[in-house]
N, CA, C and O atoms as CSV, one atom per row, in Angstrom:
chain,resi,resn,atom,element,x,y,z
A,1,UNK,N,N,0.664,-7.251,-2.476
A,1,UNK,CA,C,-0.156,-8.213,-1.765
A,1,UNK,C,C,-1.608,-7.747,-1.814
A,1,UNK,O,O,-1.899,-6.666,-1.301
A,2,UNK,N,N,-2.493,-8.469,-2.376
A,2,UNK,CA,C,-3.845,-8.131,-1.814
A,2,UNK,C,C,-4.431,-8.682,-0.517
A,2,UNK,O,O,-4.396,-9.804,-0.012
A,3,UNK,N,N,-4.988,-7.510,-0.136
A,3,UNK,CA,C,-5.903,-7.457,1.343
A,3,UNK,C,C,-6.485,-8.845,1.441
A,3,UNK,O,O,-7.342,-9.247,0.654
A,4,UNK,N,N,-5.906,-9.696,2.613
A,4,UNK,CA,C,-7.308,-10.578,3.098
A,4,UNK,C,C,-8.683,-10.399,3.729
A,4,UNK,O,O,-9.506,-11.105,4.312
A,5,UNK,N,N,-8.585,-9.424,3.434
A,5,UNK,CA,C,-10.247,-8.860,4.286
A,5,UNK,C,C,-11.012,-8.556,3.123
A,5,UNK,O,O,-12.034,-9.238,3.055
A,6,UNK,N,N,-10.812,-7.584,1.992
A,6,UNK,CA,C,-11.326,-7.001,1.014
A,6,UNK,C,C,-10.583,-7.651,-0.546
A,6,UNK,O,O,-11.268,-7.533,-1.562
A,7,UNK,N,N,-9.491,-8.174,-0.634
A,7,UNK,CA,C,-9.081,-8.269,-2.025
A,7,UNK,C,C,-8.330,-7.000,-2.645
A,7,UNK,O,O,-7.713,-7.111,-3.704
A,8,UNK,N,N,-8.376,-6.246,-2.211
A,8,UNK,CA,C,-8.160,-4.645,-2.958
A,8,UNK,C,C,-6.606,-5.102,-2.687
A,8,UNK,O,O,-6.206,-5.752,-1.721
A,9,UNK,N,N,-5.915,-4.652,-3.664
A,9,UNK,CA,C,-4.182,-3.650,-3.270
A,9,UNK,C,C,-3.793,-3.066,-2.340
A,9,UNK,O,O,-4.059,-1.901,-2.041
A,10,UNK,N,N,-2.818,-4.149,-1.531
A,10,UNK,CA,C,-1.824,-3.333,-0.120
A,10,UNK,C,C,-1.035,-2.282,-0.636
A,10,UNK,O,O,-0.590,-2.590,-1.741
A,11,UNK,N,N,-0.662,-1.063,-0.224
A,11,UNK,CA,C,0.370,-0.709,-0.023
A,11,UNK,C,C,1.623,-1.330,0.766
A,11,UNK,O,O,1.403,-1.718,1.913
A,12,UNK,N,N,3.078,-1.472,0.182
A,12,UNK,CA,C,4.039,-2.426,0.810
A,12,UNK,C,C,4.795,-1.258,1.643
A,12,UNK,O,O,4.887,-0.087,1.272
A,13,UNK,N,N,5.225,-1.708,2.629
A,13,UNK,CA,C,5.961,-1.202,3.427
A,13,UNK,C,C,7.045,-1.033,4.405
A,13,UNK,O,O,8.076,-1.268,3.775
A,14,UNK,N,N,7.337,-0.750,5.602
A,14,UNK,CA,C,8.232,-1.461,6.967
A,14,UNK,C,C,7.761,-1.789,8.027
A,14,UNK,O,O,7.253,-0.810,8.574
A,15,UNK,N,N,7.657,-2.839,8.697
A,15,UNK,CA,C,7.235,-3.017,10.445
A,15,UNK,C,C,7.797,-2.702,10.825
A,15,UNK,O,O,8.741,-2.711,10.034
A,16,UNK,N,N,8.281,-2.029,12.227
A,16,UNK,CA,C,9.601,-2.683,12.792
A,16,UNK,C,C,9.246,-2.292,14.372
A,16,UNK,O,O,8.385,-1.459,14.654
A,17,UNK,N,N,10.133,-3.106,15.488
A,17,UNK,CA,C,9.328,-2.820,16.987
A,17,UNK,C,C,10.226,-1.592,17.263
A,17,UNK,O,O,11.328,-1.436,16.738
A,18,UNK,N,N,9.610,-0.672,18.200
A,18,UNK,CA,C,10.011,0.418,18.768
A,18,UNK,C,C,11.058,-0.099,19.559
A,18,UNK,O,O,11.115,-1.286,19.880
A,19,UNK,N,N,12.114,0.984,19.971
A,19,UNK,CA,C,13.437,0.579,20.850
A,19,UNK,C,C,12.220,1.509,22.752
A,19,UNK,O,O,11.697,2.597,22.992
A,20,UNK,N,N,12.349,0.492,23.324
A,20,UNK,CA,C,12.042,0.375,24.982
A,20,UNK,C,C,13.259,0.687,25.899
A,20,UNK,O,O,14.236,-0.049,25.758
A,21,UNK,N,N,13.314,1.501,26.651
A,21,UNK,CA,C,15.198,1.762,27.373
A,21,UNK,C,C,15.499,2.940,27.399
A,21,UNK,O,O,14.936,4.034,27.424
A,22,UNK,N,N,16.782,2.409,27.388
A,22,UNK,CA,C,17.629,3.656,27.137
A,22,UNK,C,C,18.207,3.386,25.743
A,22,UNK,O,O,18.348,2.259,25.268
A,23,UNK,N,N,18.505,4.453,25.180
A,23,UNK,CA,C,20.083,3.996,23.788
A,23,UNK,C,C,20.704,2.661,24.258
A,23,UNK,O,O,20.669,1.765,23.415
A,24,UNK,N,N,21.181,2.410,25.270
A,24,UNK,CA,C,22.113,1.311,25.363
A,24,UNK,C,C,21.418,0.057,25.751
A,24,UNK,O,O,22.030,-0.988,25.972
A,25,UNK,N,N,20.197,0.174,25.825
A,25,UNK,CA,C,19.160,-1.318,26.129
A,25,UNK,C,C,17.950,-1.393,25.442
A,25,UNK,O,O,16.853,-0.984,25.822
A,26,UNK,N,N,18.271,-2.010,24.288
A,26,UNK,CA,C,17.262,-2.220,23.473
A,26,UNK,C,C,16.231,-3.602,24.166
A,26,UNK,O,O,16.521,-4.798,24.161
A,27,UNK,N,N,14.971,-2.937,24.729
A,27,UNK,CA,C,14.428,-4.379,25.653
A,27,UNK,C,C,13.201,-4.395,24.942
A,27,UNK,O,O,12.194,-4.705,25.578
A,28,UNK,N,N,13.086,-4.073,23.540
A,28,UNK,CA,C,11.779,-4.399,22.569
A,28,UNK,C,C,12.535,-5.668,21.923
A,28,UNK,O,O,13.648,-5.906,21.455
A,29,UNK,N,N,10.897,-6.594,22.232
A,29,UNK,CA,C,11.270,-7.644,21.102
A,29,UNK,C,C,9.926,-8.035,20.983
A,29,UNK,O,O,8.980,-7.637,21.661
A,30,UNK,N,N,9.919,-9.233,19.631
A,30,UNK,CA,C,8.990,-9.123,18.977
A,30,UNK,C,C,8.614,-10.723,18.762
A,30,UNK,O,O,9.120,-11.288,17.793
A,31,UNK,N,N,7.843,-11.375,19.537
A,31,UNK,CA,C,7.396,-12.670,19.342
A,31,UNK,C,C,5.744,-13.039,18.682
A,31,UNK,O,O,4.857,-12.186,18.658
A,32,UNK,N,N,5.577,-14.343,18.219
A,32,UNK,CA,C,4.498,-14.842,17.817
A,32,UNK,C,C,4.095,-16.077,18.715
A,32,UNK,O,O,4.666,-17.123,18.408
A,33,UNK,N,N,3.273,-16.132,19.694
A,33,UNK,CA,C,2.449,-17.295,20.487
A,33,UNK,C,C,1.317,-17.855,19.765
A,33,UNK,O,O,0.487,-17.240,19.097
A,34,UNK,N,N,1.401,-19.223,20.009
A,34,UNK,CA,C,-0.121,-19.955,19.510
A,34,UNK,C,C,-1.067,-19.395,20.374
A,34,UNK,O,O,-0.899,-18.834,21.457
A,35,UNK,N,N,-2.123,-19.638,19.717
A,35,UNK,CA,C,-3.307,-19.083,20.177
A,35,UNK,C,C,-3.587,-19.907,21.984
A,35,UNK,O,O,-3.976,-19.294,22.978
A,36,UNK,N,N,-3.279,-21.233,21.917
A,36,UNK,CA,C,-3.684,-22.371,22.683
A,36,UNK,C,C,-2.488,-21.721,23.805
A,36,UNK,O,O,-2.972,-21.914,24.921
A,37,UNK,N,N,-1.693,-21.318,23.891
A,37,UNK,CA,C,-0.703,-20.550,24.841
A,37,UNK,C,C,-0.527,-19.300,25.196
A,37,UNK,O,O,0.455,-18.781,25.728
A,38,UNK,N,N,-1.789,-18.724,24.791
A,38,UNK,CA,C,-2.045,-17.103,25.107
A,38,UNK,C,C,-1.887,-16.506,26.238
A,38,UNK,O,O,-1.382,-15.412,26.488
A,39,UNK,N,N,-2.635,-17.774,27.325
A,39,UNK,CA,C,-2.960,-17.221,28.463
A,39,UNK,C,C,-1.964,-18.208,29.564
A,39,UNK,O,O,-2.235,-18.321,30.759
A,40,UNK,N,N,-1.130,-18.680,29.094
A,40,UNK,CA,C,0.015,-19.099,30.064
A,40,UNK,C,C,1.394,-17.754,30.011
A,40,UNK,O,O,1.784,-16.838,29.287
A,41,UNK,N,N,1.767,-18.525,31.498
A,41,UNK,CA,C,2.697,-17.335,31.848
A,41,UNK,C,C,3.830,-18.025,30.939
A,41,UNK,O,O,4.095,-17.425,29.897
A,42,UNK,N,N,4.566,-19.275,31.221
A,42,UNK,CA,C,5.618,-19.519,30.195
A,42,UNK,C,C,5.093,-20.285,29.445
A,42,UNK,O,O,4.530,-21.317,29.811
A,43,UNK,N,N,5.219,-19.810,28.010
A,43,UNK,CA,C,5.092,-20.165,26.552
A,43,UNK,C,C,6.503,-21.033,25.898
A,43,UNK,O,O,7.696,-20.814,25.691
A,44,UNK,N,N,5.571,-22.069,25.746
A,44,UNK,CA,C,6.753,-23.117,24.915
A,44,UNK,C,C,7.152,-23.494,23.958
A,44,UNK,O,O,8.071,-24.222,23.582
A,45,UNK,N,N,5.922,-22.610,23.303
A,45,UNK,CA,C,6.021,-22.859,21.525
A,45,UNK,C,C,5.974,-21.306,20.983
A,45,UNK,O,O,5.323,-20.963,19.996
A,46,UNK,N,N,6.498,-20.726,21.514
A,46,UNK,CA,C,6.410,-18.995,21.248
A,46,UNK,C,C,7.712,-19.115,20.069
A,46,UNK,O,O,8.516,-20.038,19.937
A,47,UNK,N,N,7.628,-18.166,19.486
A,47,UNK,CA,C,8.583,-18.028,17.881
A,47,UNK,C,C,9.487,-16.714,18.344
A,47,UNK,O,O,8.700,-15.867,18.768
A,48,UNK,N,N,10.770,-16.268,18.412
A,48,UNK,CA,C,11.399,-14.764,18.033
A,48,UNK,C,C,11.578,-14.673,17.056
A,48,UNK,O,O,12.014,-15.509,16.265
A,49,UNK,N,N,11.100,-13.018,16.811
A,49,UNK,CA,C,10.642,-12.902,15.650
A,49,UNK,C,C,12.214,-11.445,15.257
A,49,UNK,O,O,12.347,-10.660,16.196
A,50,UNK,N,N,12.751,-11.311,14.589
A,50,UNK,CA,C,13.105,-9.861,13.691
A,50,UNK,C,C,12.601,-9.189,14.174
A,50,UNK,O,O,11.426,-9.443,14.437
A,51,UNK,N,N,13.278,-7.703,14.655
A,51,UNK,CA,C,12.372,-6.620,14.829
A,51,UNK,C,C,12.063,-5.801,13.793
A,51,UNK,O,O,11.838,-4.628,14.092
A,52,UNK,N,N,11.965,-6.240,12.201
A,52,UNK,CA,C,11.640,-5.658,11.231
A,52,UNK,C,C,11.233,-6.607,10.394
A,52,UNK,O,O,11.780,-7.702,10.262
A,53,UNK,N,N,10.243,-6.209,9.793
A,53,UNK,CA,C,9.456,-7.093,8.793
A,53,UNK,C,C,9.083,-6.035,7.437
A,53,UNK,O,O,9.275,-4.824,7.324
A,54,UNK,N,N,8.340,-7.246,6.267
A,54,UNK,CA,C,7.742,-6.128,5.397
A,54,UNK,C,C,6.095,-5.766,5.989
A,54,UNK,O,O,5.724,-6.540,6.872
A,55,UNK,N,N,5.616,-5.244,5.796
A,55,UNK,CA,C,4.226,-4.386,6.605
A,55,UNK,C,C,3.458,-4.320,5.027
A,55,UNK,O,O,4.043,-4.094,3.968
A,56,UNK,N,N,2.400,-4.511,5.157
A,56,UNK,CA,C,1.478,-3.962,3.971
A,56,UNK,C,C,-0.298,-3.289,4.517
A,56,UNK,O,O,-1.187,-3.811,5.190
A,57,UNK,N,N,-0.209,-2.195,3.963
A,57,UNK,CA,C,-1.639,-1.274,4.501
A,57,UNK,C,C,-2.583,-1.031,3.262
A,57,UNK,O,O,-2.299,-0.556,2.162
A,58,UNK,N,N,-4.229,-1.661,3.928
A,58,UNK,CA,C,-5.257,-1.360,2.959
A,58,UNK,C,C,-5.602,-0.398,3.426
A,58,UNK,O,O,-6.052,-0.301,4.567
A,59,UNK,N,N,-5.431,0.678,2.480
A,59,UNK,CA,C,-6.502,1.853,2.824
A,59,UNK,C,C,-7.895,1.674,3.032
A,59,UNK,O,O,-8.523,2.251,3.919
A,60,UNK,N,N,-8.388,0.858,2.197
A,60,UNK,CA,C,-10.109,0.780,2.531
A,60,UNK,C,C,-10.340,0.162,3.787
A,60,UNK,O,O,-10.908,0.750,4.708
A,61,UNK,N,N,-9.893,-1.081,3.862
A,61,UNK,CA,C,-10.148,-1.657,5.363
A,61,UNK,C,C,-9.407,-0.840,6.613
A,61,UNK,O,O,-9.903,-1.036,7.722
A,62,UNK,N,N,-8.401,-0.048,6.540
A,62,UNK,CA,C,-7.125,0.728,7.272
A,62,UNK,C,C,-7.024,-0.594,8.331
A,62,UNK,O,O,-7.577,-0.740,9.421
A,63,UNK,N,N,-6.002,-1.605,7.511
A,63,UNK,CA,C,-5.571,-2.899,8.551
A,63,UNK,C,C,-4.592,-2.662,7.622
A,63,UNK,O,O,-4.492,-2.178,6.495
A,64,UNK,N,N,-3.518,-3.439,8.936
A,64,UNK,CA,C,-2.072,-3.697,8.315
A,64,UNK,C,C,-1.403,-5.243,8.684
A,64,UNK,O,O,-1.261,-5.952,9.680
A,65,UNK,N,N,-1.094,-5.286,7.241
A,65,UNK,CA,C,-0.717,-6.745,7.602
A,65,UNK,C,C,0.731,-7.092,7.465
A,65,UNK,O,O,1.189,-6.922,6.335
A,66,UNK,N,N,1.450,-7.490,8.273
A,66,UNK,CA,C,2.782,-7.931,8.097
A,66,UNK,C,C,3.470,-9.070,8.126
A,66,UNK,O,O,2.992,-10.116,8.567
A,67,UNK,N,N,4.926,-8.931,7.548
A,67,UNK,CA,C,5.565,-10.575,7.524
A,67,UNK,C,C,7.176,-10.319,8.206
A,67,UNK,O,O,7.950,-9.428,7.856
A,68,UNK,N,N,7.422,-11.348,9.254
A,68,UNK,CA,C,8.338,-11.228,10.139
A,68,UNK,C,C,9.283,-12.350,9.624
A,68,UNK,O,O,8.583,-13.336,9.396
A,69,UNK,N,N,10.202,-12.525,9.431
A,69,UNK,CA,C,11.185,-13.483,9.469
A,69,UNK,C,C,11.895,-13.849,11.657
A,69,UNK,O,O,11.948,-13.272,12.743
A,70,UNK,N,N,12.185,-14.940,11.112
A,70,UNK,CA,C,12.512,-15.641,12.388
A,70,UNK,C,C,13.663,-14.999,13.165
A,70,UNK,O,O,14.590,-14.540,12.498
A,71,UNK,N,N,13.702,-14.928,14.307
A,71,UNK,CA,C,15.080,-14.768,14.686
A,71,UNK,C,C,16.258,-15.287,14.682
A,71,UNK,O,O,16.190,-16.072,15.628
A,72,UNK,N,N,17.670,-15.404,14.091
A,72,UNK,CA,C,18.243,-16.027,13.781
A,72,UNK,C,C,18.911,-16.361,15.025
A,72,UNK,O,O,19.379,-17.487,14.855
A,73,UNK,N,N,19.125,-16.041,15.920
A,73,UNK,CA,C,20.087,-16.091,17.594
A,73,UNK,C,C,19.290,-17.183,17.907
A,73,UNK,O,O,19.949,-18.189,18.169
A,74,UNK,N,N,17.622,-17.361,17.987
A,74,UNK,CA,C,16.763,-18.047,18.969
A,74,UNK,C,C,15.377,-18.400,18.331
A,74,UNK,O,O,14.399,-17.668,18.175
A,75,UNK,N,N,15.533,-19.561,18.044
A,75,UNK,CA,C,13.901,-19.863,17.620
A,75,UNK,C,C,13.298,-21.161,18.535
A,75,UNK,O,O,13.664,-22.319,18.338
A,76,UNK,N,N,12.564,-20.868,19.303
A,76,UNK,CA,C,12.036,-21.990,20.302
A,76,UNK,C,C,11.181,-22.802,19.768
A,76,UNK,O,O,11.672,-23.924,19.647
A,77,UNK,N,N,10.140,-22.726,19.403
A,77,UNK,CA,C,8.980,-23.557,18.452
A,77,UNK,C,C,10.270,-24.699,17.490
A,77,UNK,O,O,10.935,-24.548,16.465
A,78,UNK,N,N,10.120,-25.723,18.429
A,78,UNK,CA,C,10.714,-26.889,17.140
A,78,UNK,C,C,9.912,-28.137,17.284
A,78,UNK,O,O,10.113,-29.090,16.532
């Protein structure tokens, strides 16, 4: 992937959200909100997201950009 900031060559990689809990309660998860629903408490068009994606890092800019697939259990945004 090239960088949207610079054009240069990502390095490809892994996202993935940290586990929150204990071993037996995984309470990390990983959503995408519209911008226009940032600042509400319940979000109605919010997306669940995979807690693993592919990740890509520009060294020159040091930004990382990633791609999440949907959650397959729950996708609210319809």
């Amino acid at each position: 992937m090239e960088c949207p900031k610079c054009g240069r060559k990502c390095f490809e990689g892994v996202v993935k959200a940290g586990q929150a809990g204990t071993l037996f309660n995984e309470a990390a998860n990983l959503s995408w909100t519209p911008e226009y629903e940032k600042k509400k408490i319940i979000k109605k068009d919010a997306l669940n997201l995979e807690k693993s994606g592919v990740g890509y890092y520009c060294q020159f800019c040091e930004k990382v950009y990633a791609t999440f697939e949907l959650n397959k259990i729950q996708s609210v945004f319809q």
